[in-house]
VOPAFI-662004 format. One record per residue: residue number from 1; chain; x, y, z of N, C-alpha, C, O in turn. Coordinates in steps of 0.02 Angstrom, whole numbers. Layout:
# VOPAFI-662004
SITE   i ch    n.u    n.v    n.w   ca.u   ca.v   ca.w    c.u    c.v    c.w    o.u    o.v    o.w
SITE NUM  A      X      Y      Z      X      Y      Z      X      Y      Z      X      Y      Z
...
END
This chain:
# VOPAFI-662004
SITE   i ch    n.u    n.v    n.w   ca.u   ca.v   ca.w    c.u    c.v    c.w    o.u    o.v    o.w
SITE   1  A   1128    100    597   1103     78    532   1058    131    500   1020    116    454
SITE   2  A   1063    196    526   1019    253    509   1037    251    429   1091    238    402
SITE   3  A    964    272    395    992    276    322    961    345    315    902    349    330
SITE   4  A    997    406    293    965    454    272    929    465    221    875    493    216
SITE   5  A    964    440    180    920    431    127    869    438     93    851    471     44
SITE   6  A    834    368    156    778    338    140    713    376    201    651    370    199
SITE   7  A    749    408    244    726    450    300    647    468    302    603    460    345
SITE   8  A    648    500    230    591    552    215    526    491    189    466    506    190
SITE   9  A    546    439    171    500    380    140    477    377    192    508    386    245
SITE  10  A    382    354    181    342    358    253    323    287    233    291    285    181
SITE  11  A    335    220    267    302    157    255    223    137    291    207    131    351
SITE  12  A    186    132    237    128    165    248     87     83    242     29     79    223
SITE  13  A    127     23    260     86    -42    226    112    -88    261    141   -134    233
SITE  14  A    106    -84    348    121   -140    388     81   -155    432     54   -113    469
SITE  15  A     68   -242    435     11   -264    477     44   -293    539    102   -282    556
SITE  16  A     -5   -336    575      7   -343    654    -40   -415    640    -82   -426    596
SITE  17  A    -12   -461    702    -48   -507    692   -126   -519    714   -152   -573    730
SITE  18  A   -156   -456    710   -227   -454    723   -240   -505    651   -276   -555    652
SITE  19  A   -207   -486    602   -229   -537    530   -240   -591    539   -287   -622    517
SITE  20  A   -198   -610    573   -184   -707    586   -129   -718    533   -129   -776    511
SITE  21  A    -87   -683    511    -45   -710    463     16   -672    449     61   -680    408
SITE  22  A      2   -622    505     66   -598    526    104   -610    589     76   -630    640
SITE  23  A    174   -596    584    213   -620    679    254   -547    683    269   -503    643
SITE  24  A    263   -560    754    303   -506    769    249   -459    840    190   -475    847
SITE  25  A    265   -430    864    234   -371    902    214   -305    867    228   -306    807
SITE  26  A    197   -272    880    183   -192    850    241   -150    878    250   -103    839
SITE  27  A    286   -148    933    338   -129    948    385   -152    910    432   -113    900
SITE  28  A    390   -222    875    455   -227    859    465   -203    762    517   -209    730
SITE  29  A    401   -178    736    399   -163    694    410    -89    703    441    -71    653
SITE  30  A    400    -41    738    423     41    756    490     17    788    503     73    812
SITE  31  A    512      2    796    606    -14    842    627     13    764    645     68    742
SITE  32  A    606    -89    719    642    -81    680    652    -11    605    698      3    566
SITE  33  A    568     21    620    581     80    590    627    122    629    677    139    598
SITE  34  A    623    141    682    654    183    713    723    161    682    747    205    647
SITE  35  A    761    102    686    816     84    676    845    104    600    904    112    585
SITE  36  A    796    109    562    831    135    490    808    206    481    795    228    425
SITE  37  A    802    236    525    808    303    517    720    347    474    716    403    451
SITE  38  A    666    295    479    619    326    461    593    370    513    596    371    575
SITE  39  A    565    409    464    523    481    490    454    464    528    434    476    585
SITE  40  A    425    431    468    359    432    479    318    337    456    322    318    397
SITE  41  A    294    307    493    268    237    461    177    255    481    152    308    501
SITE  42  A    139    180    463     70    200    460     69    124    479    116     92    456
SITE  43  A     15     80    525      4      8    524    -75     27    467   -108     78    468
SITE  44  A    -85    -29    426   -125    -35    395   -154    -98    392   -151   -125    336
SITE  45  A   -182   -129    436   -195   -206    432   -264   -214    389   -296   -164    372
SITE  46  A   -281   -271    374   -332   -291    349   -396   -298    409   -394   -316    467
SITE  47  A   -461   -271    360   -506   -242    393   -561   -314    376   -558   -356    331
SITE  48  A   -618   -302    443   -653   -367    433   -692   -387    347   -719   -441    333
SITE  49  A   -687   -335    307   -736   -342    250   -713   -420    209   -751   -454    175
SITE  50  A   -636   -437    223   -607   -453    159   -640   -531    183   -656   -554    238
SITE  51  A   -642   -565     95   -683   -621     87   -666   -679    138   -708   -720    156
SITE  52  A   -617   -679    154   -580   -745    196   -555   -704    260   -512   -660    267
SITE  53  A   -617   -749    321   -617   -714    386   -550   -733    399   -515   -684    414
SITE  54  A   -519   -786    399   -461   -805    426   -390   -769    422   -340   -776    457
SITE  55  A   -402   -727    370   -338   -675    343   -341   -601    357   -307   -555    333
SITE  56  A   -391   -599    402   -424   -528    430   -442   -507    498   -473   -543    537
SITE  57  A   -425   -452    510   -460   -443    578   -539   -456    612   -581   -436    572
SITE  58  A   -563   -478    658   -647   -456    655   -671   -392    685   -635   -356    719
SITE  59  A   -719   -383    674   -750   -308    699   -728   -316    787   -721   -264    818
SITE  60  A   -720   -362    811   -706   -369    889   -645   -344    906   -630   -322    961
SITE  61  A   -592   -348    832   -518   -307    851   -515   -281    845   -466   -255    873
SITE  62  A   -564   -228    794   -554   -129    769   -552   -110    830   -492   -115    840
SITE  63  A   -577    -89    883   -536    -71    936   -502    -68    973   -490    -20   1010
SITE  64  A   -475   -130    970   -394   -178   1011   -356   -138    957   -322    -91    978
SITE  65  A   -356   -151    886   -299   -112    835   -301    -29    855   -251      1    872
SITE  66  A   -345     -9    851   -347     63    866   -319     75    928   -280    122    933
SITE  67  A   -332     38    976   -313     71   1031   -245     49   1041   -211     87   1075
SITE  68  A   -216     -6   1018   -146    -18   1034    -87     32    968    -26     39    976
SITE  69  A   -119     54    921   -102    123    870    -89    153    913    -31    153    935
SITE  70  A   -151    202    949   -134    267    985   -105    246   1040    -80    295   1065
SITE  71  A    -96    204   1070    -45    202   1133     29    199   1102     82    214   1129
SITE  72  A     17    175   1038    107    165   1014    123    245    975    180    260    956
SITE  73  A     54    297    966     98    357    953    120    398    994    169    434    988
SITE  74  A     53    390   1075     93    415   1130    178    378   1127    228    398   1098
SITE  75  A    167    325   1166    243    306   1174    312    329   1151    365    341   1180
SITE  76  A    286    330   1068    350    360   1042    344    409   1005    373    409    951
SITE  77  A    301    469   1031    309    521   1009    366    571   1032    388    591   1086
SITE  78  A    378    580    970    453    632    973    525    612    943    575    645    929
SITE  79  A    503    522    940    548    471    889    526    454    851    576    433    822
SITE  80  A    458    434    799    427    436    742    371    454    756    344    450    812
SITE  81  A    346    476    701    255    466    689    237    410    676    270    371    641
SITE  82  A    183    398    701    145    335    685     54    342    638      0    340    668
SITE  83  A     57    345    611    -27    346    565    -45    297    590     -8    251    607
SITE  84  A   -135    301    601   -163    257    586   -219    239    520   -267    272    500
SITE  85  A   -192    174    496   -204    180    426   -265    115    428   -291     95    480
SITE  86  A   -282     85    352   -304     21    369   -300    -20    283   -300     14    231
SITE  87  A   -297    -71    282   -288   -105    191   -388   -136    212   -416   -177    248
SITE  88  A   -407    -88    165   -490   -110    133   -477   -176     85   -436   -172     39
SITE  89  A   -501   -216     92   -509   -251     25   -593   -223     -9   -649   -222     19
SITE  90  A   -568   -202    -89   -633   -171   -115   -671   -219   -128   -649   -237   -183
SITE  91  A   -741   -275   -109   -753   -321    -98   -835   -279   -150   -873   -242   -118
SITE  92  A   -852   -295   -234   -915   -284   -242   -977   -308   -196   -987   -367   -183
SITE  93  A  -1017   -255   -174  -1065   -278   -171  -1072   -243    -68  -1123   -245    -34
SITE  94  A  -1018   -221    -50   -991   -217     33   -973   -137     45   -942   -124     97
SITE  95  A   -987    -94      8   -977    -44    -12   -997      8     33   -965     59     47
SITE  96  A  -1055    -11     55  -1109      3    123  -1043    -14    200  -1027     30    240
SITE  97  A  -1026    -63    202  -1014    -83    244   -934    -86    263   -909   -119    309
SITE  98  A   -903    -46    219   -848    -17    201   -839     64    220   -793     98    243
SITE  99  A   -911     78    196   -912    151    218   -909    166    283   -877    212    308
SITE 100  A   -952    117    317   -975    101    376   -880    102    452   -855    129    501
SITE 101  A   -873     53    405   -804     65    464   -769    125    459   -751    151    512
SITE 102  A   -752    158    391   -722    179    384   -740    259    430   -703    291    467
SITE 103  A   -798    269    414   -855    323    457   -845    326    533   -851    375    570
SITE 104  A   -831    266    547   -842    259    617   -760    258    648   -753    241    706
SITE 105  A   -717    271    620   -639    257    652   -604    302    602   -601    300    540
SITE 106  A   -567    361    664   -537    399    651   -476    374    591   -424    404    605
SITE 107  A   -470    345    551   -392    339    523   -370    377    477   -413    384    434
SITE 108  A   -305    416    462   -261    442    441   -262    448    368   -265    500    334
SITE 109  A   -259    368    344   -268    363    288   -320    279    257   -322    235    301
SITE 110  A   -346    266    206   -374    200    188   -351    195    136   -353    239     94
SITE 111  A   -316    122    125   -282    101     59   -319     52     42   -327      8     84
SITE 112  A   -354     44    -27   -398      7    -41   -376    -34    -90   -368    -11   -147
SITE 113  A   -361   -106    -73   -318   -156   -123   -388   -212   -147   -440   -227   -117
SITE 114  A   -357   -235   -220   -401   -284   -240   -354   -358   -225   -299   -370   -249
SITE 115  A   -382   -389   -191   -345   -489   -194   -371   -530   -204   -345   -586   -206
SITE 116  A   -459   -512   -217   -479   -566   -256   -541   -549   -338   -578   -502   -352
SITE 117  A   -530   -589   -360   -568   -607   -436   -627   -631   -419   -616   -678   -380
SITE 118  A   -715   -619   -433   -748   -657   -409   -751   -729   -371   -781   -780   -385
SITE 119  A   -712   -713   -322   -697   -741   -246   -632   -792   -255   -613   -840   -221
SITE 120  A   -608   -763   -312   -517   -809   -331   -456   -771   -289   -430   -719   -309
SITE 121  A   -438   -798   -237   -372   -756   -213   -329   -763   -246   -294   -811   -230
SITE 122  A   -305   -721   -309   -249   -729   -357   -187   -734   -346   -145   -768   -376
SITE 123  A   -180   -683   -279   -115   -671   -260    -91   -723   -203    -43   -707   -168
SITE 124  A   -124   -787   -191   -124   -852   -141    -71   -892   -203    -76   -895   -264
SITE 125  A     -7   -928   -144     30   -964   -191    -24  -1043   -211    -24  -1078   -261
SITE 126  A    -54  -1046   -166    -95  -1118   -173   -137  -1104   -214   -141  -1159   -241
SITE 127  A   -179  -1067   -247   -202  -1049   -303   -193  -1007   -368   -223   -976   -411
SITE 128  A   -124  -1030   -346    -86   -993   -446   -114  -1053   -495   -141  -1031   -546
SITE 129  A   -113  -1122   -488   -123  -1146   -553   -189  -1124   -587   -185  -1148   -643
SITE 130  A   -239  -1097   -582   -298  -1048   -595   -265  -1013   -649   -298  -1002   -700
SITE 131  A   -197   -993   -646   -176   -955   -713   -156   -997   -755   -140   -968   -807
SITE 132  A   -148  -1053   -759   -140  -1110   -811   -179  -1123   -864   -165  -1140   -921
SITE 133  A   -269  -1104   -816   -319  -1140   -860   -360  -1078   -869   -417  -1094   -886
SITE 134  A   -353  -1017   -865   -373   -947   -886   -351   -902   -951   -290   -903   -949
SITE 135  A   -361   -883   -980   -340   -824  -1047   -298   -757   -994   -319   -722   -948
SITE 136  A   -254   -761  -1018   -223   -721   -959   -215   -641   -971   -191   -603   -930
SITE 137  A   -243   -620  -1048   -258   -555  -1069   -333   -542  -1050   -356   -486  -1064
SITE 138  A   -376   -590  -1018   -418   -585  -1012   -418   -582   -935   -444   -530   -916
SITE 139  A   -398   -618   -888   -364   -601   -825   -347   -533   -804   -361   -510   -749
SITE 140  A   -316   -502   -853   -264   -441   -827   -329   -387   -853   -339   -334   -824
SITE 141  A   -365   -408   -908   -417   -359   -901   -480   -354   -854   -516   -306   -841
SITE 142  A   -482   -415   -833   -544   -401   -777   -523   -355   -720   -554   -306   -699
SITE 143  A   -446   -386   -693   -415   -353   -646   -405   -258   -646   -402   -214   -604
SITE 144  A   -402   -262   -712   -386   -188   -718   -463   -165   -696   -475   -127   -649
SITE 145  A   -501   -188   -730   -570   -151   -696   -606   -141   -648   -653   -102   -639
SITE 146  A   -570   -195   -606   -576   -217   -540   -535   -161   -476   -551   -157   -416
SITE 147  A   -499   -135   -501   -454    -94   -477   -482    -20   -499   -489     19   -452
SITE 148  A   -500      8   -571   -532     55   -582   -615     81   -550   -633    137   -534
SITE 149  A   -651     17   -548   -706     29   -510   -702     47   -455   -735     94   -432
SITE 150  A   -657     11   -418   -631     26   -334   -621     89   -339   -663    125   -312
SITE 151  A   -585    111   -362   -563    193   -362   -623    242   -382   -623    297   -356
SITE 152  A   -676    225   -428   -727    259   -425   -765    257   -391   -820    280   -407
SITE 153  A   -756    227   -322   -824    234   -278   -782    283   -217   -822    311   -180
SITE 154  A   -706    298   -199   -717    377   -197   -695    350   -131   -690    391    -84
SITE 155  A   -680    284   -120   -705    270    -28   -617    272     -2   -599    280     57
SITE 156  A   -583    265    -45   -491    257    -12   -464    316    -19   -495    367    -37
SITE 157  A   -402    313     -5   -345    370    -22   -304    374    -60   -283    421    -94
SITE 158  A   -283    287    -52   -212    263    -85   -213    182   -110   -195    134    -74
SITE 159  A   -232    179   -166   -240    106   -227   -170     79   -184   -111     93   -192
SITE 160  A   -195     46   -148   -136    -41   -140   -110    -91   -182   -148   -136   -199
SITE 161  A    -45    -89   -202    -15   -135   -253    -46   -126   -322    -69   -180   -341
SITE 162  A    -54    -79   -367   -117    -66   -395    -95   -130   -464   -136   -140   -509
SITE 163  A    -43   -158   -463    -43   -212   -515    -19   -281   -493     14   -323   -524
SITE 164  A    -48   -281   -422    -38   -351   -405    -50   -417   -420    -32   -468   -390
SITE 165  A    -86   -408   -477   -100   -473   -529    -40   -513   -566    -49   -566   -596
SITE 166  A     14   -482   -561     75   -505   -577    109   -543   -524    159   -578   -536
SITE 167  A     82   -537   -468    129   -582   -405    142   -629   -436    200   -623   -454
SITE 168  A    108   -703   -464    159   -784   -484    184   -764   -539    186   -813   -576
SITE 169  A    203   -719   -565    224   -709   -635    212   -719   -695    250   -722   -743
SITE 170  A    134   -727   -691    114   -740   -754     85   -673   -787     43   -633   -764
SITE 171  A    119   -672   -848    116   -609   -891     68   -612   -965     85   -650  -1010
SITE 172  A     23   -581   -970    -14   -579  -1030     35   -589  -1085     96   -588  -1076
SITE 173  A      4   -598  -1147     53   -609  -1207     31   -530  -1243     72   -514  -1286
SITE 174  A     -9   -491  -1236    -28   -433  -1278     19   -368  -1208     49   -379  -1155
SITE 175  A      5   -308  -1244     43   -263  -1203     -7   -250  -1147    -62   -278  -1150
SITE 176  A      9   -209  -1095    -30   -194  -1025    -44   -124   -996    -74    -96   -950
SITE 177  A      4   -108  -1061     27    -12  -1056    -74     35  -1070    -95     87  -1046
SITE 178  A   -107    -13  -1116   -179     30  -1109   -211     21  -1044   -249     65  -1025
SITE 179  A   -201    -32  -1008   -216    -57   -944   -179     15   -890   -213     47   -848
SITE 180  A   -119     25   -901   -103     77   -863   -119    131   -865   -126    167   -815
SITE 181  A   -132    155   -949   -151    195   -954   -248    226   -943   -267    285   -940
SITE 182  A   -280    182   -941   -332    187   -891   -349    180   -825   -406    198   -811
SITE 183  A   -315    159   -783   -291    173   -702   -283    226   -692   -320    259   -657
SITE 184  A   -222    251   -726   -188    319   -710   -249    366   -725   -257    401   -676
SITE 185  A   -283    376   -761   -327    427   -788   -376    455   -729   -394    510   -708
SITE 186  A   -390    369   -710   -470    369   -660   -447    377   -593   -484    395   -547
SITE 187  A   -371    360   -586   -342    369   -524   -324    433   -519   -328    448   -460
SITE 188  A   -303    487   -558   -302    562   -575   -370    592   -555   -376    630   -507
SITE 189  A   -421    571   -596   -492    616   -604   -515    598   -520   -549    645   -501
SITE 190  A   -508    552   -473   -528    541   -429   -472    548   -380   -470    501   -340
SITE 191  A   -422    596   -371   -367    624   -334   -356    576   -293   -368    588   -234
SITE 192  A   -334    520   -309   -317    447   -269   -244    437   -293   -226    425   -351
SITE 193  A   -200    444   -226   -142    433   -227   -119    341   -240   -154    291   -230
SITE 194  A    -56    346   -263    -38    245   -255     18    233   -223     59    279   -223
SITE 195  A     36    177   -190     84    148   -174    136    127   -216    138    110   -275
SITE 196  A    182    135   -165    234     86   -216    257     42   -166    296     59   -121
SITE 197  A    225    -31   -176    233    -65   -145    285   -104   -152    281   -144   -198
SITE 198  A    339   -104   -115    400   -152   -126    408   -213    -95    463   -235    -77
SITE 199  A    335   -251    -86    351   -322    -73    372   -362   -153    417   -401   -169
SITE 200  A    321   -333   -186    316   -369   -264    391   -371   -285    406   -404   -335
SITE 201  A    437   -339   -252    522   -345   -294    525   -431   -260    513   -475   -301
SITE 202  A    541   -449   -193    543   -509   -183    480   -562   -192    470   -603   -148
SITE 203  A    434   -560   -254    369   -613   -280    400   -634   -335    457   -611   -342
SITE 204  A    379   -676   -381    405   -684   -420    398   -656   -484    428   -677   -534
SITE 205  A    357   -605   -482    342   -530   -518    437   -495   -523    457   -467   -574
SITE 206  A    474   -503   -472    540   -480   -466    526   -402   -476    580   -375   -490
SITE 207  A    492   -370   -474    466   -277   -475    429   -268   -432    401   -317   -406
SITE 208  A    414   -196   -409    396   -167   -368    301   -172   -406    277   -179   -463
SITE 209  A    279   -165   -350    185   -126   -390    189    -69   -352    208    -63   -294
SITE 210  A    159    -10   -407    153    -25   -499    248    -50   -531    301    -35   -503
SITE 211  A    243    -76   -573    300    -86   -599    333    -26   -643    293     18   -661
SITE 212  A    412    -18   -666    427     51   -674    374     88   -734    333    134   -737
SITE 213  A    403     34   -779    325     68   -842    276    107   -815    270    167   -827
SITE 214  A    225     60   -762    163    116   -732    173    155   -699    133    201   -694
SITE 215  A    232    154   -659    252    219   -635    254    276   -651    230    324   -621
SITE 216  A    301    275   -736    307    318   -754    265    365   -775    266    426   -772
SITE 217  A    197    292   -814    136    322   -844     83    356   -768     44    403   -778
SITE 218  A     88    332   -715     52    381   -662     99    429   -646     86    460   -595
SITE 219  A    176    454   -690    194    524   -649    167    568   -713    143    624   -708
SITE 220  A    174    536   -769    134    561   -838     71    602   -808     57    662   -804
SITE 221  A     47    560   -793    -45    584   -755    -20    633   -687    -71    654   -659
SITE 222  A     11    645   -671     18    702   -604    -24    647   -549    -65    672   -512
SITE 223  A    -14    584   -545    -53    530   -491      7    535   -434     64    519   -451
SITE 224  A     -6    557   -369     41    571   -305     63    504   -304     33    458   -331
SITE 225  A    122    498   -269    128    426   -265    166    415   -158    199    457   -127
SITE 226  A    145    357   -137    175    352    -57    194    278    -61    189    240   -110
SITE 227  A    210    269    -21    271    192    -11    234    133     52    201    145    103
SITE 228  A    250     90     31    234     58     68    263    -40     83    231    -69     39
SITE 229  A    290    -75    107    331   -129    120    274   -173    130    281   -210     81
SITE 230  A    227   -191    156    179   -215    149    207   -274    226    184   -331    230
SITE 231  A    246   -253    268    282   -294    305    218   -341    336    162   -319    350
SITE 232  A    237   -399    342    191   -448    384    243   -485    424    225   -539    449
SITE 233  A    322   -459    437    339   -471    506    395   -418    511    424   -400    460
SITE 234  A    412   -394    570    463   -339    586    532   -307    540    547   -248    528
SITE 235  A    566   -372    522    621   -352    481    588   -330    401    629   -308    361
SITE 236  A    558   -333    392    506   -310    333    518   -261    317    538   -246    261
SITE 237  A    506   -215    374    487   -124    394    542   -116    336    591   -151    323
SITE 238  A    519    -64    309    544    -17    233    589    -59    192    646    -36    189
SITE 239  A    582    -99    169    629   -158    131    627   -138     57    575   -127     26
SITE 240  A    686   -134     35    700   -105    -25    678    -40    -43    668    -26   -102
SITE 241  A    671     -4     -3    652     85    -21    726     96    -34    726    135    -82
SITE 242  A    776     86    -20    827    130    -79    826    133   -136    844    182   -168
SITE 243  A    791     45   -176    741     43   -242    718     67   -264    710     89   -321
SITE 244  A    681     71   -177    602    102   -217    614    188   -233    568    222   -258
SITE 245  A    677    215   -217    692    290   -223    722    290   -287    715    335   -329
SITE 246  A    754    239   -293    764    243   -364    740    252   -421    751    287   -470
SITE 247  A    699    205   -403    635    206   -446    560    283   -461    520    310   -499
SITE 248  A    586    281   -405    551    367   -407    563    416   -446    529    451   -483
SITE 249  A    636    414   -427    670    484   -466    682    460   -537    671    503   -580
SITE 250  A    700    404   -557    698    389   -624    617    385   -665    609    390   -726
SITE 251  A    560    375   -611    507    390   -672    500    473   -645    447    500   -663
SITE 252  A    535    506   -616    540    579   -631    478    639   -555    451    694   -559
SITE 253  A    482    587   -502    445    619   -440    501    659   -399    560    647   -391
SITE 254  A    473    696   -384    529    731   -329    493    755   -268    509    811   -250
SITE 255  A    452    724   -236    397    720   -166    355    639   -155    350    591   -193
SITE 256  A    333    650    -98    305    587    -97    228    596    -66    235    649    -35
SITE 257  A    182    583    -59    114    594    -20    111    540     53    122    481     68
SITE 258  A     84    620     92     82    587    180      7    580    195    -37    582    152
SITE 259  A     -1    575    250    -80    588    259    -96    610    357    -60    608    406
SITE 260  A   -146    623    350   -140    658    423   -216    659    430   -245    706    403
SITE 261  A   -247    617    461   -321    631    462   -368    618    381   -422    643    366
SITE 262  A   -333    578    344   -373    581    284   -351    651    259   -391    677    221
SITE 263  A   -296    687    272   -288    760    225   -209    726    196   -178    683    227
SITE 264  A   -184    757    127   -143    723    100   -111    798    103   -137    854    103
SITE 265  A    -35    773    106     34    828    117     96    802     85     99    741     80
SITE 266  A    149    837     61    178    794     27    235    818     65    225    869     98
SITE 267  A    296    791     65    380    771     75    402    790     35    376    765    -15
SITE 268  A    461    844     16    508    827    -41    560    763    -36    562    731     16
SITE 269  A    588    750    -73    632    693   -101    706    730   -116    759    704   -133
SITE 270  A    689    798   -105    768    829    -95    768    877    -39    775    936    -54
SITE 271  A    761    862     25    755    912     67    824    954     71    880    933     57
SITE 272  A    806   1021     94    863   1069     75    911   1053    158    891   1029    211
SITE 273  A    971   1076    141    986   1059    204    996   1098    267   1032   1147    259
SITE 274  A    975   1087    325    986   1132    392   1035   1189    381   1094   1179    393
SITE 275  A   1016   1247    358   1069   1305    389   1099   1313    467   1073   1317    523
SITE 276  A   1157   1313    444   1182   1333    538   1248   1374    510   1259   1400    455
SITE 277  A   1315   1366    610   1349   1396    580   1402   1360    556   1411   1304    580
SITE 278  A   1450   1387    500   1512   1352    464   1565   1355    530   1622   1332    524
END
């Protein structure tokens, strides 16, 4: 089931059930990369900061996660790379204590996602009707700022889902394109790469985050861009990256951003091919 393809895509956005809300093993999520022919994946689980202990690891597992990471890059080193990564939730006010983990544990890379609105989990199906009784141009602008501030405090690598306010599908009635176009700017001036997260194709958003529009407007901005499935169980691993390649080359990328210690490296998207002999 090797896909070449999709080879060079590094899935940089899969958890383990340290969350409580994921299944599966940590082996059977590297099989199933191994099985489609990826290069390179990253586990990124949720870190103790985020508002709802129950959907997060506690400080008692950052070293159970870490240490069961590096035993899974020994293991299968020489059949993928494995990063170790982690999903921050940018939580005002925790900023200290964000730094704090992050300081203290070697990881690869930190993707720093917003999921909640002064303590609203937007992206929870049990609390969509919240968009019923909200101004929803007014919604999409808090969110945008919410996501821009995060990025100015300097503390991630790579903006998670950076327009995940669209998950139940509720769409402002005014345009969203100035909204993108201030992301991209602050996400530029602060050399912060984004995801392209391809869970949002199966939400009822039906698109990837960012969606193609912001895509295009962060290749506008020279904003790096890396991939990520957001898997929360095994068959997950890289789901819809032939999409999501699509989607690449049509808003006009031809590399993707890796990470290695917190240092960013990029992939081409057309690797040349092996010389040998005819």
């Amino acid at each position: 089931m090797r896909n070449q393809s999709i080879s060079v895509l590094p899935d940089y956005h899969i958890h383990t059930t340290l969350c409580n809300h994921a299944v599966g093993d940590m082996e059977s999520y590297v099989e199933r990369a191994v099985e489609l022919g990826l290069e390179e994946i990253g586990f990124s689980d949720h870190m103790p900061v985020m508002p709802e202990p129950h959907l997060c690891m506690g400080y008692a597992d950052l070293p159970v996660y870490i240490g069961r990471v590096r035993e899974l890059q020994h293991r299968y080193e020489g059949r993928i790379t494995i990063r170790l990564g982690c999903e921050m939730d940018m939580v005002p006010g925790k900023n200290d204590e964000i730094r704090q983990i992050i300081e203290s544990s070697e990881f690869d890379y930190v993707i720093g996602s917003i999921h909640y609105l002064d303590g609203w989990p937007f992206d929870q199906e049990q609390y969509k009707n919240i968009f019923e009784e909200r101004n929803l141009d007014s919604l999409y602008e808090k969110f945008f700022n919410a996501v821009i501030d995060a990025a100015r405090t300097g503390l991630y690598d790579i903006a998670g889902h950076a327009d995940n306010i669209k998950r139940m599908g509720y769409r402002p009635s005014g345009g969203i394109s100035a909204h993108y176009e201030r992301a991209a700017s602050v996400f530029k001036a602060m050399d912060c790469a984004v995801e392209i997260n391809t869970s949002g194709i199966d939400s009822a958003a039906r698109e990837p985050y960012p969606s193609p529009d912001f895509l295009r407007i962060l290749r506008a901005y020279d904003v790096p861009v890396t991939l990520g499935s957001d898997a929360h169980r095994p068959e997950r691993v890289g789901n819809h990256f032939e999409r999501a390649l699509e989607y690449l080359r049509d808003a006009g990328y031809d590399r993707v951003a890796c990470f290695r210690g917190r240092e960013r490296f990029f992939k081409s998207l057309n690797p040349q091919p092996e010389r040998g002999i005819r």
